[in-house]
C-alpha positions in Angstrom: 0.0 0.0 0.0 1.5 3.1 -0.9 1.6 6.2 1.2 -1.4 8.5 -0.7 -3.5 5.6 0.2 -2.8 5.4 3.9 -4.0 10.0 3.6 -7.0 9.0 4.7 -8.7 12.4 2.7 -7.7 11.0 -0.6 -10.4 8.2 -2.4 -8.7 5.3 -4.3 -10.5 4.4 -7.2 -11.6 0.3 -8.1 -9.0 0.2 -10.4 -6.3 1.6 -8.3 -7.0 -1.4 -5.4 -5.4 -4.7 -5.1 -6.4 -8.1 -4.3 -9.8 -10.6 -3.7 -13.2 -9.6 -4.2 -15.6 -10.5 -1.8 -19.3 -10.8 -2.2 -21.6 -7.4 -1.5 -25.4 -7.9 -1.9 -27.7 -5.1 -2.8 -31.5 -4.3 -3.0 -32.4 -0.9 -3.5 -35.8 -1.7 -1.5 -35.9 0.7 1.8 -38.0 -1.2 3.8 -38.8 -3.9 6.2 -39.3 -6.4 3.9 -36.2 -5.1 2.0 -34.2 -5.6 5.4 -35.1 -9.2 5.4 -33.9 -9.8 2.0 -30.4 -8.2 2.3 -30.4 -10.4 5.9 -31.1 -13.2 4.8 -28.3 -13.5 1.6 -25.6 -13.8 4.4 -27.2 -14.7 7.3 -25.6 -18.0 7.2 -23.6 -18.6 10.5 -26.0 -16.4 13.0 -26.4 -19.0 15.4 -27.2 -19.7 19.2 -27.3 -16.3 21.7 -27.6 -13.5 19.1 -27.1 -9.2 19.6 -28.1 -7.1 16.6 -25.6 -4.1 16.8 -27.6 -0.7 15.8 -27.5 2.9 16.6 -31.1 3.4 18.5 -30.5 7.1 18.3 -30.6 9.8 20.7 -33.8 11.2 21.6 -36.5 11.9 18.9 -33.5 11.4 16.4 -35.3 11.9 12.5 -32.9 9.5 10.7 -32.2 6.1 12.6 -33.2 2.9 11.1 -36.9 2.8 12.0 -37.7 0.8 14.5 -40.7 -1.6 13.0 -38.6 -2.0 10.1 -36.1 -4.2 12.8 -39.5 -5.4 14.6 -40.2 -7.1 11.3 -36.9 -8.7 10.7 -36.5 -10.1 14.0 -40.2 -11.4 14.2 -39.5 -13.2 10.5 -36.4 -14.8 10.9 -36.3 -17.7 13.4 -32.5 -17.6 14.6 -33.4 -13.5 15.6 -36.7 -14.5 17.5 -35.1 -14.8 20.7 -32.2 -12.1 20.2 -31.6 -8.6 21.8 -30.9 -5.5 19.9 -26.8 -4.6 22.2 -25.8 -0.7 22.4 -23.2 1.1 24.8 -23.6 4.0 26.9 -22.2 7.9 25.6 -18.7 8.7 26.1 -20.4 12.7 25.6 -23.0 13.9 28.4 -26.2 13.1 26.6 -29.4 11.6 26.8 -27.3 7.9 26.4 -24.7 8.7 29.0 -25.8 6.9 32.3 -27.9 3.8 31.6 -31.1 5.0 33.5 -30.9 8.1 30.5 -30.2 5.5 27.7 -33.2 3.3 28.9 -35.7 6.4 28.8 -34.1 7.4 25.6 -34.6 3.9 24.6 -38.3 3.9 25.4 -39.0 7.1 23.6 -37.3 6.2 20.3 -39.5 3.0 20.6 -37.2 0.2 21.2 -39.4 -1.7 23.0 -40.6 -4.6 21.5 -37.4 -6.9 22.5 -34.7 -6.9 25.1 -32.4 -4.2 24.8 -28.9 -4.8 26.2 -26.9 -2.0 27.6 -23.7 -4.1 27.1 -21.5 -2.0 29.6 -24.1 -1.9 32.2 -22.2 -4.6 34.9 -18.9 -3.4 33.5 -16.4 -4.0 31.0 -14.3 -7.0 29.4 -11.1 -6.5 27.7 -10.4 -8.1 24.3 -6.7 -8.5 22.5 -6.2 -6.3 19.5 -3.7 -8.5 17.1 -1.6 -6.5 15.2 -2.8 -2.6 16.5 0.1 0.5 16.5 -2.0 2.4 19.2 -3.7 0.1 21.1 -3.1 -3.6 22.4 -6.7 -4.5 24.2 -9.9 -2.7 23.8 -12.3 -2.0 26.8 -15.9 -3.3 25.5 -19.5 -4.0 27.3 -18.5 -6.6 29.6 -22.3 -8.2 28.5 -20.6 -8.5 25.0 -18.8 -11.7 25.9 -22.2 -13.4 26.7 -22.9 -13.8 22.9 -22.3 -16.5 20.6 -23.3 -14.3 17.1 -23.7 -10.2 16.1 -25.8 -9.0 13.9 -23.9 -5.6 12.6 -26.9 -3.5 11.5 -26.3 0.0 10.5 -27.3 3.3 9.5 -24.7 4.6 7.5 -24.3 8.0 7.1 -21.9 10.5 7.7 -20.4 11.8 11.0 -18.7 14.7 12.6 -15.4 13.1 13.7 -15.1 9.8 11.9 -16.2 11.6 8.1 -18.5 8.4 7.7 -20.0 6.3 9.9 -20.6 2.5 8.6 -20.2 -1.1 9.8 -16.5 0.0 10.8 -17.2 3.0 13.4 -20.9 1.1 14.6 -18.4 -1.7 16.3 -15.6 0.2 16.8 -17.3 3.1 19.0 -20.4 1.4 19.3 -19.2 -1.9 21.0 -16.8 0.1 23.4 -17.8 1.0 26.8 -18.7 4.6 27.5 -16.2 5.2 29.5 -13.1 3.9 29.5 -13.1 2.2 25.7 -14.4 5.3 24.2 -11.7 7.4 25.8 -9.1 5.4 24.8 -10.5 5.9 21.1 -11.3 9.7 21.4 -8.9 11.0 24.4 -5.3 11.9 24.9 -4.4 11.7 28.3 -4.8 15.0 29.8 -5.9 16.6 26.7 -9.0 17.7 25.2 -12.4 15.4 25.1 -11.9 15.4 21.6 -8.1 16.0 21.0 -7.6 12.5 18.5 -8.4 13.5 15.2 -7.8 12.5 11.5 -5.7 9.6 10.2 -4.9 8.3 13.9 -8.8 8.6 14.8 -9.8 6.4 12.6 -7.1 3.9 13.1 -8.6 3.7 16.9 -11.6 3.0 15.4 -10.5 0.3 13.4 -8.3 -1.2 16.1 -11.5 -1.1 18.5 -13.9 -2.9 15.4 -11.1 -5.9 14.3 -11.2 -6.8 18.7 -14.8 -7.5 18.2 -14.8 -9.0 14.9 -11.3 -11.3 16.0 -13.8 -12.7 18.8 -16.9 -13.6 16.9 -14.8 -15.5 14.1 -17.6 -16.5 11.4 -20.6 -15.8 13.7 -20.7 -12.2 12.6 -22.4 -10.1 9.6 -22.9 -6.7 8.1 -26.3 -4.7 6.7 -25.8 -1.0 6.4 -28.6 0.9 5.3 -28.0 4.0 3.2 -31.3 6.2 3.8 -31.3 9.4 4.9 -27.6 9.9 5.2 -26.8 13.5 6.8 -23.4 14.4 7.0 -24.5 14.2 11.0 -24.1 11.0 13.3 -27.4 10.1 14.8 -26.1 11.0 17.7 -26.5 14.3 17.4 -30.4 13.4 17.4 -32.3 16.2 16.1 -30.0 18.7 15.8 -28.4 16.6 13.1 -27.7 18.6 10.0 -30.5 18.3 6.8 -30.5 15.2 4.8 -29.2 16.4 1.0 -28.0 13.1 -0.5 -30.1 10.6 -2.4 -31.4 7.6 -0.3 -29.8 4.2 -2.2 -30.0 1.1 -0.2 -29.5 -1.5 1.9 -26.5 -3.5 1.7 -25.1 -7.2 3.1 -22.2 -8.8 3.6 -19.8 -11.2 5.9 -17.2 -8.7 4.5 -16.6 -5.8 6.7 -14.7 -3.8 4.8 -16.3 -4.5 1.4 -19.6 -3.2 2.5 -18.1 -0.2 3.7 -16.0 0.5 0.5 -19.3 -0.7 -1.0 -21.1 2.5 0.6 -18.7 4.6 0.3 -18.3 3.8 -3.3 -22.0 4.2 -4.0 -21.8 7.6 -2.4 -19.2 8.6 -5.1 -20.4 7.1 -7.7 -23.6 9.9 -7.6 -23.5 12.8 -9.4 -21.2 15.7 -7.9 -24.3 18.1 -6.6 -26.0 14.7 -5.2 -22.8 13.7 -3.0 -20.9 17.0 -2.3 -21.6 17.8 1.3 -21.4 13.9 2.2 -18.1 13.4 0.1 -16.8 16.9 1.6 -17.8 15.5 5.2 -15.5 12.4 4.6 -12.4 13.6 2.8 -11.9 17.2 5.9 -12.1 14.4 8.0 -10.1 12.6 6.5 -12.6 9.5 6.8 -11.0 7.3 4.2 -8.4 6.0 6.2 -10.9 4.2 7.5 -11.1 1.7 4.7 -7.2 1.6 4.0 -6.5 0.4 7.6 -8.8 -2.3 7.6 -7.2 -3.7 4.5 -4.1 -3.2 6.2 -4.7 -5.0 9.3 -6.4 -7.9 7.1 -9.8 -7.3 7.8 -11.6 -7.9 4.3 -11.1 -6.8 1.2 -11.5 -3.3 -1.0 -12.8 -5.0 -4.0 -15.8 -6.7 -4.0 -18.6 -8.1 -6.5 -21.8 -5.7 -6.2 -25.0 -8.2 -6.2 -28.1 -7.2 -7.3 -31.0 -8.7 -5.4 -33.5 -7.1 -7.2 -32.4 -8.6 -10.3 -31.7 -12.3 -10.5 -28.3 -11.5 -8.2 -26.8 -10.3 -11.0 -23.2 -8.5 -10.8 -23.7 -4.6 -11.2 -21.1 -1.6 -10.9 -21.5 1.0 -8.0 -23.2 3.9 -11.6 -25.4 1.1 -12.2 -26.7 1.3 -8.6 -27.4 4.9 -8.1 -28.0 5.3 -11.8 -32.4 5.7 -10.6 -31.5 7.5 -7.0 -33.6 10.8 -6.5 -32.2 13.5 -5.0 -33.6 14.1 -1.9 -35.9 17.2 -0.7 -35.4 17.4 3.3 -39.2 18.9 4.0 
């Protein structure tokens, strides 16, 4: 990997990438039973005590994954019936940031029609990190370890720190516990809140994600769902900034960082006044780094084959894909 590709506000086009192609599966159906579908082409190895993985949102937030669309998908697959949706509490002083908050916030977003699991509730666990620069171990929900399979479900947009949020920042920040994990992703010691930035930020990220992903082996998959994609995290709720890009989406793989290349590809692959605030949100973040750091530390691959669900699972390009997206008018 050469050294533009590790400037993590430069994009690497298909053709400039190296190596394997894994399988990315695609429907362009935004809704519940659109979810099943992309689910259930890679839903192989979800087996015994399950967690689905999602951002529930902060309070009232306009853009999260809506809820019965998840009610749906866990009532139609058997091997979800039982499961719980998992989620950390706030490293920021919010409405997520002590679990009694995160439970109301919980209840007023709606998630309430299955067991929600505040994974650092009891405490934390540490997992190794093979192979990570900055850190060794991550600090995660210590409830975590009481899985056998993860469901990675996850609204990707884009987000004020990270430049993107996907698969890759929903584990890495998401599975970390609010205190001590998240600082260690975020914090330099005695510094600022805030004070890790750019190309190392997102290297924390990764190094958080490949703990998780190290410990559930097989028994983990991806869906991102690209729909109503602000520049702003749902964590900032409703103060997150209007929704200008096309909705495309939903995406599935047992590839982490295909499907977030996938997205992220997709995103570029609109026309310029379709993608300019999202693709400006990612590159002044320097968001792309990402993506070359998972490939890096041997997380999945960059290339991938984009399957159509819609259309006999046929092999499409990332044009063909957004070639019917509407721009979208935030009313």
């Amino acid at each position: 990997m050469n050294e533009l590709q590790k400037d993590g506000s430069i994009y690497v086009p298909y053709e400039d990438r190296t190596g394997e192609e894994s399988d990315v599966f695609f429907t362009r159906d935004l809704s519940a039973q659109g979810l099943v579908k992309a689910y259930e082409s890679v839903n192989g190895n979800i087996t015994g005590k399950t967690g689905i993985k999602l951002h529930t949102g902060e309070q009232h937030g306009p853009n999260i994954i809506p809820h019965d669309w998840v009610k749906y998908l866990m009532e139609t697959e058997k091997e979800l019936k039982d499961a719980s949706i998992v989620e950390t509490n706030t490293y920021y002083e919010g409405d997520r940031y002590t679990t009694p908050q995160h439970r109301k916030t919980l209840e007023v977003n709606g998630w309430t029609f299955c067991p929600v699991d505040i994974m650092d509730e009891e405490g934390t666990a540490l997992l190794p990190i093979h192979g990570g620069k900055w850190m060794k171990e991550m600090s995660v929900g210590s409830h975590m370890l009481d899985y056998d399979s993860m469901v990675i479900l996850t609204h990707f947009k884009g987000h004020t720190q990270g430049g993107f949020g996907g698969s890759n920042k929903n584990i890495g920040i998401g599975c970390a516990d609010g205190h001590i994990g998240k600082k260690w992703i975020h914090t330099y010691e005695g510094q600022d809140q805030w004070s890790i930035a750019k190309e190392e930020f997102m290297e924390r990220i990764t190094e958080s994600t490949k703990a998780t992903i190290d410990y559930f082996k097989d028994h983990i998959l991806y869906v991102n769902v690209m729909r109503n994609m602000s520049v702003s995290c749902d964590c900032e709720g409703i103060h997150a900034q209007p929704v200008v890009t096309p909705n495309v989406g939903i995406l599935a793989s047992r590839d982490i960082l295909a499907i977030d290349q996938a997205c992220v590809d997709l995103v570029y692959a609109m026309k310029e006044e379709d993608h300019h605030d999202l693709v400006e949100r990612i590159e002044s973040r320097h968001g792309l780094r990402q993506l070359s750091y998972m490939k890096e530390m041997g997380m999945g691959n960059n290339r991938y084959r984009l399957i159509d669900l819609d259309h006999d699972r046929k092999q499409i390009s990332t044009q063909e894909a957004v070639a019917d997206v509407v721009p979208f008018v935030n009313e």
